[in-house]
N, C-alpha and C positions, 0 to 999 in steps of 0.2 A: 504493500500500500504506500508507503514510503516513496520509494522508488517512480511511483506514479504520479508522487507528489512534486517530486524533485524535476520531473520531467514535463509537468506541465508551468513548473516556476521557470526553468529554462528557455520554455518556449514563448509563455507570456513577455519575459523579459528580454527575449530576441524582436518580438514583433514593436515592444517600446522600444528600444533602440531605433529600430528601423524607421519607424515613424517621427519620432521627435529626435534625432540623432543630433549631434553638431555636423555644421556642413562641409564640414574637412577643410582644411588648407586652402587659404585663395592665392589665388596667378593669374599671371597678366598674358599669357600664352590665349588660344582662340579655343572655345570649349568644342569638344571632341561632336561632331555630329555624324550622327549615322544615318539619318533620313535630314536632308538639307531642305528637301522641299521647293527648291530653285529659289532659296533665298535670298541667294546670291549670283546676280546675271550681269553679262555683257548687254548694256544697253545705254541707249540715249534717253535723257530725262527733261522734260522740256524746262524753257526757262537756267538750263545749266548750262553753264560754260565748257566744253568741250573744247581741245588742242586737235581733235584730229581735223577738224576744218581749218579753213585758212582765215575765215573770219573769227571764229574761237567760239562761235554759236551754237549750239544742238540743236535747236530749232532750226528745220529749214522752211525755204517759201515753195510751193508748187512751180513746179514746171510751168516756164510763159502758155498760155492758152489751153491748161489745162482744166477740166469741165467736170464737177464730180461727178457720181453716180449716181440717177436717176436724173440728173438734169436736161435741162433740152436749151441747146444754141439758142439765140433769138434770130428770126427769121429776119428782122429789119432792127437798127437801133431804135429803142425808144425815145419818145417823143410828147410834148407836152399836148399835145393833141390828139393824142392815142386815147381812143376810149377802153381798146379790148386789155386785159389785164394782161401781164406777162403769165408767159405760159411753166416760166422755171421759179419765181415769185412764191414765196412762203407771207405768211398771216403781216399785213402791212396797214391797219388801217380797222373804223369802226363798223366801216357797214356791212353790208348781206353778205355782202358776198366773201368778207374776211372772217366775220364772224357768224354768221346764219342767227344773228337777230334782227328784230329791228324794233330799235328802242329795247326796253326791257323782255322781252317777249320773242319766242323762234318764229321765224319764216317756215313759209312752206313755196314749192316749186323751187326751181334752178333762179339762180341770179339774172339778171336780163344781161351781163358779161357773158355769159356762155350761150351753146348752141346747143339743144339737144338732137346728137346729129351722131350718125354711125362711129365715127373718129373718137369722139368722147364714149362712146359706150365701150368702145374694144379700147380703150384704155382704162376705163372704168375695170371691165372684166380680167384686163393683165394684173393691174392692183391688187386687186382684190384677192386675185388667185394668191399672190404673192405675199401680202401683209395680213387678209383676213381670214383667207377659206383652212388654214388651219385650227382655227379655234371655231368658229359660224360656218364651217362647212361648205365644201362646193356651193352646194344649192342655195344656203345660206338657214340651213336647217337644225342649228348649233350645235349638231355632232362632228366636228372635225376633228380632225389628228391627234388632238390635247387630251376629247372624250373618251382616248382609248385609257386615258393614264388618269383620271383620277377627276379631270377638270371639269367639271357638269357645268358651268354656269355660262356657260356662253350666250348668249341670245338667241332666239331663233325667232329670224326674221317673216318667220309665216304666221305664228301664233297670232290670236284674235287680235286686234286692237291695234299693231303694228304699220297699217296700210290706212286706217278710218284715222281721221283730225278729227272727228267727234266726240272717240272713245282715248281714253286713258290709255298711255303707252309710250316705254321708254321711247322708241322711236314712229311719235306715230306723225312729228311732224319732219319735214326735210332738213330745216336748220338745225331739229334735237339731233339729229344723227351726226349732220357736219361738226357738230359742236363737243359730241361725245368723240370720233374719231381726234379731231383736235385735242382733245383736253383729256381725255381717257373718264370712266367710267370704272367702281367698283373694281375688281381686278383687274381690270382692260387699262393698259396704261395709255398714256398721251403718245399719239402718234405726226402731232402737231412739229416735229422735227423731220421727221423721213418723208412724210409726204407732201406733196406744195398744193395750196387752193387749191389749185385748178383740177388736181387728180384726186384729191377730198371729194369734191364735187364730182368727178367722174364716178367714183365708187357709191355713191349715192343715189347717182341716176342708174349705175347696174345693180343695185340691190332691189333699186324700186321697180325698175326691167326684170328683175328674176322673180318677186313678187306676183307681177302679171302673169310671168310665165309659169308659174305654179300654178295661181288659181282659174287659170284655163284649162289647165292637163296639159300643156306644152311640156313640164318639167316636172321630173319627180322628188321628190323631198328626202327619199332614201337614201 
């Protein structure tokens, strides 16, 4: 019995050690890592001064006439007499068509800036494919890609209420819609960075186009 005693003092008094110990010896040496984690990389850090350039900057500028991605050349310079908005133009301004209110309150229909015209719908449909139809699904039926993994809450733009400005509905006007892609929604973040007016507004005339095409039977929701 003894012995059993001795041996669980032994052990209690190893697991105190272990936990409250002193922390041994300090130095000024780099502590030993076994998993580093990429803590430590070869990289350019903005705003820092770097030698490997000849201006001594990390920071560089873009290539002359370089055009991000997703943007579009302007067909003509702008001009103060230009009514039509620019076509690569992100959120500039209070009205419809920047922001899909007017005054306190959403708009419904397209801006009188835009055309509702094949061009914008099949860019409407590339967006959309791209930025939306994984979470609101091809159709726009809120089971997309995300619904395999856990994400239910997507919208789905067929349910009651979504199509009628009468009844109650996250998107049941055209500006609520423009205004939640812009600003994001619940878990839906702001998309007000990646995409420009004008292709905001494109995805809203294909959502309200895949709508129709639902409730005719043109298109199925599965």
């Amino acid at each position: 019995m003894l012995k059993y005693f001795f041996l669980s003092y032994i052990f209690v008094a190893a697991i105190v050690v272990a936990a409250f110990g002193t922390r041994g010896s300090k130095s000024e040496l780099p502590p030993i890592e076994i998993f580093p984690d990429m803590d430590h990389q070869a990289k350019v850090k903005y705003q820092v001064k770097n030698d490997f350039f000849a201006d001594g900057s990390g920071a560089r500028l873009p290539v002359k006439h370089t055009v991000p991605i997703g943007f579009e050349v302007p067909a003509k310079p702008a001009s103060a007499t230009d009514s039509k908005p620019p076509m690569f133009g992100f959120t500039n301004g209070l009205d419809y068509y920047n922001t899909g209110k007017v005054g306190d309150f959403y708009g419904d229909g397209l801006p009188s800036e835009l055309a509702l015209d094949k061009s914008l719908l099949q860019r409407g449909e590339r967006q959309f494919n791209i930025y939306c139809s994984v979470c609101h699904g091809a159709s726009g039926n809120g089971k997309g890609l995300t619904s395999k993994y856990g994400i239910l809450t997507a919208f789905n733009f067929h349910q009651a209420g979504s199509m009628d400005s009468a009844n109650a509905g996250a998107y049941r006007a055209d500006g609520a819609m423009f205004d939640v892609i812009t600003n994001g929604k619940g878990l839906m973040g702001s998309y007000g960075g990646n995409l420009t007016v004008r292709d905001r507004w494109a995805i809203v005339a294909y959502i309200r186009t895949l709508q129709v095409a639902v409730k005719e039977g043109n298109v199925s929701v599965q």
